[in-house]
C-alpha positions as CSV (number, residue, x, y, z in Angstrom):
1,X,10.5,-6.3,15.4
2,X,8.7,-6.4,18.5
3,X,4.6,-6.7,18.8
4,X,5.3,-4.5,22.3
5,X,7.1,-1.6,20.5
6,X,6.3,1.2,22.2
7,X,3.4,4.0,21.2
8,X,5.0,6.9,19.1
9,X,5.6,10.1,21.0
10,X,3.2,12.6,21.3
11,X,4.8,15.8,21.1
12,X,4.7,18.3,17.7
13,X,2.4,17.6,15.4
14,X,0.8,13.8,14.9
15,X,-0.8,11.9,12.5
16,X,-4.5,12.4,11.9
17,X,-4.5,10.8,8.2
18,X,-4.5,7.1,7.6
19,X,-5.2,5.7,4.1
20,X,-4.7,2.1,5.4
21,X,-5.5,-0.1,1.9
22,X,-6.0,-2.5,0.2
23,X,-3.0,-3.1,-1.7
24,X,-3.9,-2.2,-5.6
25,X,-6.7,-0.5,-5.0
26,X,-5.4,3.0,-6.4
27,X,-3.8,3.8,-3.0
28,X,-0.9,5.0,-4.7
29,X,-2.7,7.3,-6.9
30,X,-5.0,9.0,-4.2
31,X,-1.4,9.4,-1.9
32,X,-0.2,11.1,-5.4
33,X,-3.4,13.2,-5.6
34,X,-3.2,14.5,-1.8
35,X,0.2,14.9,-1.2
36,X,-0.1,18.1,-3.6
37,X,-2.8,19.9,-1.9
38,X,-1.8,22.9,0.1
39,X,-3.9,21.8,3.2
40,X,-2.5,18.3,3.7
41,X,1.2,17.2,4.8
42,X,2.0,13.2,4.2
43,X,4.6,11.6,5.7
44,X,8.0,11.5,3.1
45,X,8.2,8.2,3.6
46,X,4.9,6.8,1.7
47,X,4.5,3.4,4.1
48,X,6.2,3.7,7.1
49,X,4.2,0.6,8.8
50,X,4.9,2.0,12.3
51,X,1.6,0.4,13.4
52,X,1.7,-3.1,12.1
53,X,4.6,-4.8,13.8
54,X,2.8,-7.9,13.2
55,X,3.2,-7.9,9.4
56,X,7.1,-6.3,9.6
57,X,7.8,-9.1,11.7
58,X,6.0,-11.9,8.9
59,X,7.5,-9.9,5.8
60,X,11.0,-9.2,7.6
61,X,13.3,-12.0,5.9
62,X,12.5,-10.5,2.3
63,X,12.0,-7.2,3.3
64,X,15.6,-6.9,4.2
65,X,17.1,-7.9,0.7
66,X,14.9,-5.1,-0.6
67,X,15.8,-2.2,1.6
68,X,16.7,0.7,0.1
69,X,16.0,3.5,3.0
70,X,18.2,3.5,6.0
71,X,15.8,5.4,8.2
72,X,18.5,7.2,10.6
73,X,19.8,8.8,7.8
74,X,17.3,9.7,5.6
75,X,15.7,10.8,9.0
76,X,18.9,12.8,9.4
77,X,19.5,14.7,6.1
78,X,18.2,18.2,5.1
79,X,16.4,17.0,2.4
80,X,13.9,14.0,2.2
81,X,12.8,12.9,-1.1
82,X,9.4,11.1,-1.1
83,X,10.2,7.1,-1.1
84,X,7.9,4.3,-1.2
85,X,8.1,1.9,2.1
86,X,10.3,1.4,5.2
87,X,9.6,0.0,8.2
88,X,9.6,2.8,10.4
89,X,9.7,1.4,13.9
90,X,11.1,3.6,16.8
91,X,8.2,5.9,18.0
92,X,11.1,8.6,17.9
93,X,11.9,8.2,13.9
94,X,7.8,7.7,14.0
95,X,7.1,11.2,15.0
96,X,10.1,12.9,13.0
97,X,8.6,12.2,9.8
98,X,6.3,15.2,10.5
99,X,8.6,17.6,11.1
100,X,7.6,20.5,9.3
101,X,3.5,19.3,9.3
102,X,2.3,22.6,11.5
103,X,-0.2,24.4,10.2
104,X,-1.7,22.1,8.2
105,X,-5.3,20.1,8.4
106,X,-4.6,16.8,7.0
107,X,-1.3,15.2,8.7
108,X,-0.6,11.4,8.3
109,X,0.5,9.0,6.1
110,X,-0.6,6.1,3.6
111,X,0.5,2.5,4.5
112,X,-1.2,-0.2,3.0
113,X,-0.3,-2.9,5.3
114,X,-2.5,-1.4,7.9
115,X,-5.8,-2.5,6.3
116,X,-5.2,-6.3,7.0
117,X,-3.3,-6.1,10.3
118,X,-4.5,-7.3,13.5
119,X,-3.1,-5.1,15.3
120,X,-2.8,-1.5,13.1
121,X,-6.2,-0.2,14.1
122,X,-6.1,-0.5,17.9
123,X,-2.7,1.0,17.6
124,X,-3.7,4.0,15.7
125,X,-6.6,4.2,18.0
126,X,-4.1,4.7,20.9
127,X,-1.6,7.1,19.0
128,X,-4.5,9.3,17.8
129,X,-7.9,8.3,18.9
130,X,-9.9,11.2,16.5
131,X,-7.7,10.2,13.5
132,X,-9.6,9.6,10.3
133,X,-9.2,6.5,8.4
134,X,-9.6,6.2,4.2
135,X,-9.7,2.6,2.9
136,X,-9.9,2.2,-0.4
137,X,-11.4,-1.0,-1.7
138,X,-11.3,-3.0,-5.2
139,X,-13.1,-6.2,-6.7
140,X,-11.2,-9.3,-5.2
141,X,-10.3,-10.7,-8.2
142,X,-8.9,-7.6,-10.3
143,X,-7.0,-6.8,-7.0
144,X,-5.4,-10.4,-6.6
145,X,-5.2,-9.8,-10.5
146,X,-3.3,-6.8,-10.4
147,X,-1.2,-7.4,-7.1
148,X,0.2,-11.1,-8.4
149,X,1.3,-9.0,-11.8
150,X,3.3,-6.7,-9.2
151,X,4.2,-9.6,-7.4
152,X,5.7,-11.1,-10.8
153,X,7.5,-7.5,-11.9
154,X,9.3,-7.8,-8.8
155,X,10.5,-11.4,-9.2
156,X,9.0,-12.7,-5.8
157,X,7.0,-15.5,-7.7
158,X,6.9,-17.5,-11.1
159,X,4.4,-19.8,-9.9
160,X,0.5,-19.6,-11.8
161,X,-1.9,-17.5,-9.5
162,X,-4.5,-20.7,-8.7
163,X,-1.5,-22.6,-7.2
164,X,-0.3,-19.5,-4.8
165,X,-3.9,-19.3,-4.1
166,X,-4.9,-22.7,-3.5
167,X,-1.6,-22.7,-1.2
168,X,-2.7,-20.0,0.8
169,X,-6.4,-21.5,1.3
170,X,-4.7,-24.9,2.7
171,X,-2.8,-22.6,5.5
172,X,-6.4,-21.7,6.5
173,X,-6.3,-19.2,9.5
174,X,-2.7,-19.9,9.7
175,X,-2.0,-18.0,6.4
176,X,0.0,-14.6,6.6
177,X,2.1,-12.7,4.8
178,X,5.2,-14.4,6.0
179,X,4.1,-17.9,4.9
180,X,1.9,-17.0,1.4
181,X,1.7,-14.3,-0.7
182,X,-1.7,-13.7,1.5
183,X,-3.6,-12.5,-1.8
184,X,-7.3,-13.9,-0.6
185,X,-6.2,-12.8,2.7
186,X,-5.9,-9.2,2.1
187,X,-8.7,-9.2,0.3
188,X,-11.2,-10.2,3.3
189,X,-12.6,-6.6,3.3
190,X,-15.5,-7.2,5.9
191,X,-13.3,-8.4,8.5
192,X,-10.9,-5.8,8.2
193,X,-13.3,-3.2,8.2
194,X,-15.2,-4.5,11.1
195,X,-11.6,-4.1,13.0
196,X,-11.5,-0.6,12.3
197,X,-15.1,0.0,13.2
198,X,-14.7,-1.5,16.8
199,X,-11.9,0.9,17.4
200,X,-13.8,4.2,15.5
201,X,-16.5,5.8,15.0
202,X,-18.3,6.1,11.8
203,X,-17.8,9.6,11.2
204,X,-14.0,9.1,11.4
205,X,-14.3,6.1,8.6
206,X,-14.4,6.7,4.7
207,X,-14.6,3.5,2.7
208,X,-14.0,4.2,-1.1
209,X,-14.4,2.1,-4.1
210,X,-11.4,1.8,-7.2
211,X,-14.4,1.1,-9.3
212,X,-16.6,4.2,-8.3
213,X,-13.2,6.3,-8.6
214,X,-13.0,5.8,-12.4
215,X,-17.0,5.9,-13.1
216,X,-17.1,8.7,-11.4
217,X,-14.2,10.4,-10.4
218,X,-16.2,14.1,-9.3
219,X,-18.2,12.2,-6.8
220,X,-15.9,10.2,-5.7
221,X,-12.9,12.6,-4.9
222,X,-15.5,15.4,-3.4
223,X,-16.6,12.5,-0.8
224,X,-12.9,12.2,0.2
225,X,-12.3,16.1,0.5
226,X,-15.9,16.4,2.8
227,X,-15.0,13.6,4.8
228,X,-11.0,15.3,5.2
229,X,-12.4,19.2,5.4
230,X,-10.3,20.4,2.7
231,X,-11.2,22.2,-0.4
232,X,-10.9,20.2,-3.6
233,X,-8.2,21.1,-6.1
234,X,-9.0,24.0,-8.8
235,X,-10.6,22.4,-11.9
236,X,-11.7,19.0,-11.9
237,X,-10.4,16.7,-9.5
238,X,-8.6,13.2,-11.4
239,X,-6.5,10.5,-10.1
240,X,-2.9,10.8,-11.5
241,X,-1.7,7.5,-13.2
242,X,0.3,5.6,-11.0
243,X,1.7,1.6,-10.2
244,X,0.8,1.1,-14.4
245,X,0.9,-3.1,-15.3
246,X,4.2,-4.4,-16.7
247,X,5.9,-7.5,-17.3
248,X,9.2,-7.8,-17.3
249,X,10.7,-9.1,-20.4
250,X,13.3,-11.6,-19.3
251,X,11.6,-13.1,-15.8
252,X,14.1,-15.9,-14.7
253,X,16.9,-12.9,-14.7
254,X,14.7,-10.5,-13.0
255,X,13.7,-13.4,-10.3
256,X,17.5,-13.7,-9.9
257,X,18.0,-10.2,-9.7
258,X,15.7,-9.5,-7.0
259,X,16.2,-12.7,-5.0
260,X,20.1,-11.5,-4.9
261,X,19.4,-7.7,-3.7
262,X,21.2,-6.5,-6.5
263,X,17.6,-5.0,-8.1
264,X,17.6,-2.3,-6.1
265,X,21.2,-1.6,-6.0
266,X,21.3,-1.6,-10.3
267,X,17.8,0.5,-10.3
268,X,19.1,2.6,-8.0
269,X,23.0,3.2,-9.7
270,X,20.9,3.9,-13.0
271,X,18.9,6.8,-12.0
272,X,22.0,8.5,-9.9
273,X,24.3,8.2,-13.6
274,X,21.4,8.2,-16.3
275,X,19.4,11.7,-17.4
276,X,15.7,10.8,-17.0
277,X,14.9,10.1,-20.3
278,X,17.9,7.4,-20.8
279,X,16.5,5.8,-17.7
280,X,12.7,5.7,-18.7
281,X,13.9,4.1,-22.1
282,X,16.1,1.5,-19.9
283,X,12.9,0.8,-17.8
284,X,11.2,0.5,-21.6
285,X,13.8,-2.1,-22.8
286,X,13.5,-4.1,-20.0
287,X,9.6,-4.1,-19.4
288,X,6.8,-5.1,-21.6
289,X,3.8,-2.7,-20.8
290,X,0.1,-3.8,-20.3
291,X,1.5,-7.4,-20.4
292,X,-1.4,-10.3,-19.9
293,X,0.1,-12.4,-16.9
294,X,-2.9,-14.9,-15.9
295,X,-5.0,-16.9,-18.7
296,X,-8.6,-16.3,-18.6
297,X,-8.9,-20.1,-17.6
298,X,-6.5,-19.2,-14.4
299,X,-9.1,-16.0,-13.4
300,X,-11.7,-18.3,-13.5
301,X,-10.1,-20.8,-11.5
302,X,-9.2,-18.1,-8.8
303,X,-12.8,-16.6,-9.2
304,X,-14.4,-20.0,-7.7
305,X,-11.6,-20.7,-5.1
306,X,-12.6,-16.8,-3.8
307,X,-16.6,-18.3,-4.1
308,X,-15.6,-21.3,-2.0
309,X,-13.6,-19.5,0.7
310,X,-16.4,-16.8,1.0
311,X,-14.2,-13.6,-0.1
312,X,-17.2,-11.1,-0.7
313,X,-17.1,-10.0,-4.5
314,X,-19.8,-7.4,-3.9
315,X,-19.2,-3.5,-2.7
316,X,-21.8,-3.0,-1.1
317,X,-19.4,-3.3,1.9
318,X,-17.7,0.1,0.7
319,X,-20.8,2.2,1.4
């Protein structure tokens, strides 16, 4: 995929939404949250990555065994169930996924990947130069935590978390997410944030914290709907549940399974034959909820390589 795609069209409505990141940082659950207010459309496909060419091009190789969206025709049908991430990248597929977006405030679309591009905010800047942009941020560690247990679920790694970190930290600036599993490296909030600062203006940049979110969920949540214009939801405003820690229970087949293809082709079969409640107990069988993937001694480990590579643990940066 080309770093020269063109910029998306600009007729019918456009995106003036972005909740760019991090990965693990609640994303999901704030997408969840908006996507039911009457005053916001999102984009049916959750991460369409339009603007970071850079990282479809690095995360390409896997990314096709794990397709499961062919964009021309779920572009083409009636109907278009919400589904996680596809790379989205003609301009012309771009601007079809807001079909049906007049009339409402909030237009845009949630795509992690964004966040630690190099290229995502300049590009947004051009497509919509008054767009507002939502990061949401999480304590390095419990993020690398969290996002090496997803990492794990889907069979991409069996490794320990110190030795993919250590790995990454050897590639130094040449790490990315084609050549680690670029855990410290989309976790360099400052940087990232200092990219989309040089391309907007304060007013059009929220920064929220996973940790304020739960302490304080009223505050938090109201500072989003201020900074969007929209009126909060009736009753108080919580995060749904979503992207809850598992382990699966038989690992080498699972890493086989994915590495294949076949994981989304058997997770898929099952829901199109199975009644929802046969599925969620097949999705029971075969995962172990609130499993402990990394040792205490491993956190630690990773805790001091994130000291020595100066990965700011503080968020003060998410004021």
């Amino acid at each position: 995929m080309s770093s020269r795609a063109r910029p998306a069209r600009t007729d019918g409505p456009k995106g003036n939404f972005f909740l760019v990141g991090a990965p693990k940082a609640g994303t999901t659950s704030v997408e969840r949250l908006l996507r039911e207010l009457p005053d916001v459309f999102l984009s049916p496909i959750k991460e369409p990555c339009h603007f970071c060419p850079d990282v479809a091009e690095q995360l390409a190789p896997s990314f096709r065994r794990k397709q499961q969206v062919d964009v021309a025709s779920y572009l083409a049908s009636a109907e278009r169930p919400p589904v996680g991430l596809a790379w989205v990248a003609s301009p012309d597929d771009y601007a079809r996924l807001y079909e049906g977006a007049d009339g409402h405030k909030v237009v845009g679309e949630c795509s992690t990947f964004y966040l630690s591009s190099k290229v995502a905010a300049r590009r947004i800047r051009d497509y919509n130069p008054d767009a507002k942009i939502v990061a949401v941020l999480r304590r390095p560690l419990d993020r690398i935590r969290s996002h090496y247990e997803m990492d794990r679920v889907h069979g991409t790694t069996r490794e320990s978390l110190p030795e993919l970190v250590e790995r990454e930290l050897a590639l130094g600036e040449d790490a990315n997410w084609g050549n680690s599993h670029y855990y410290v490296g989309a976790s360099r909030y400052e940087s990232q944030l200092r990219e989309f600062r040089r391309h907007f203006p304060a007013a059009n940049l929220c920064v929220l914290s996973f940790e304020q979110i739960l302490a304080d969920p009223a505050r938090e949540l109201s500072r989003l709907f201020a900074f969007l214009g929209i009126d909060p939801p009736e009753g108080a405003a919580r995060l749904p549940s979503a992207n809850r820690g598992r382990a699966a229970r038989f690992p080498a087949f699972n890493s086989a399974l994915h590495e294949s293809g076949y994981k989304s082709i058997v997770s898929g079969a099952l829901k199109r034959v199975l009644p929802r409640r046969l599925e969620r107990a097949a999705k029971e069988a075969y995962y172990r909820r609130g499993a402990r993937m990394v040792p205490d001694r491993d956190l630690a480990r990773v805790q001091a390589l994130l000291r020595e590579a100066g990965v700011e643990e503080s968020m003060a940066i998410a004021g």
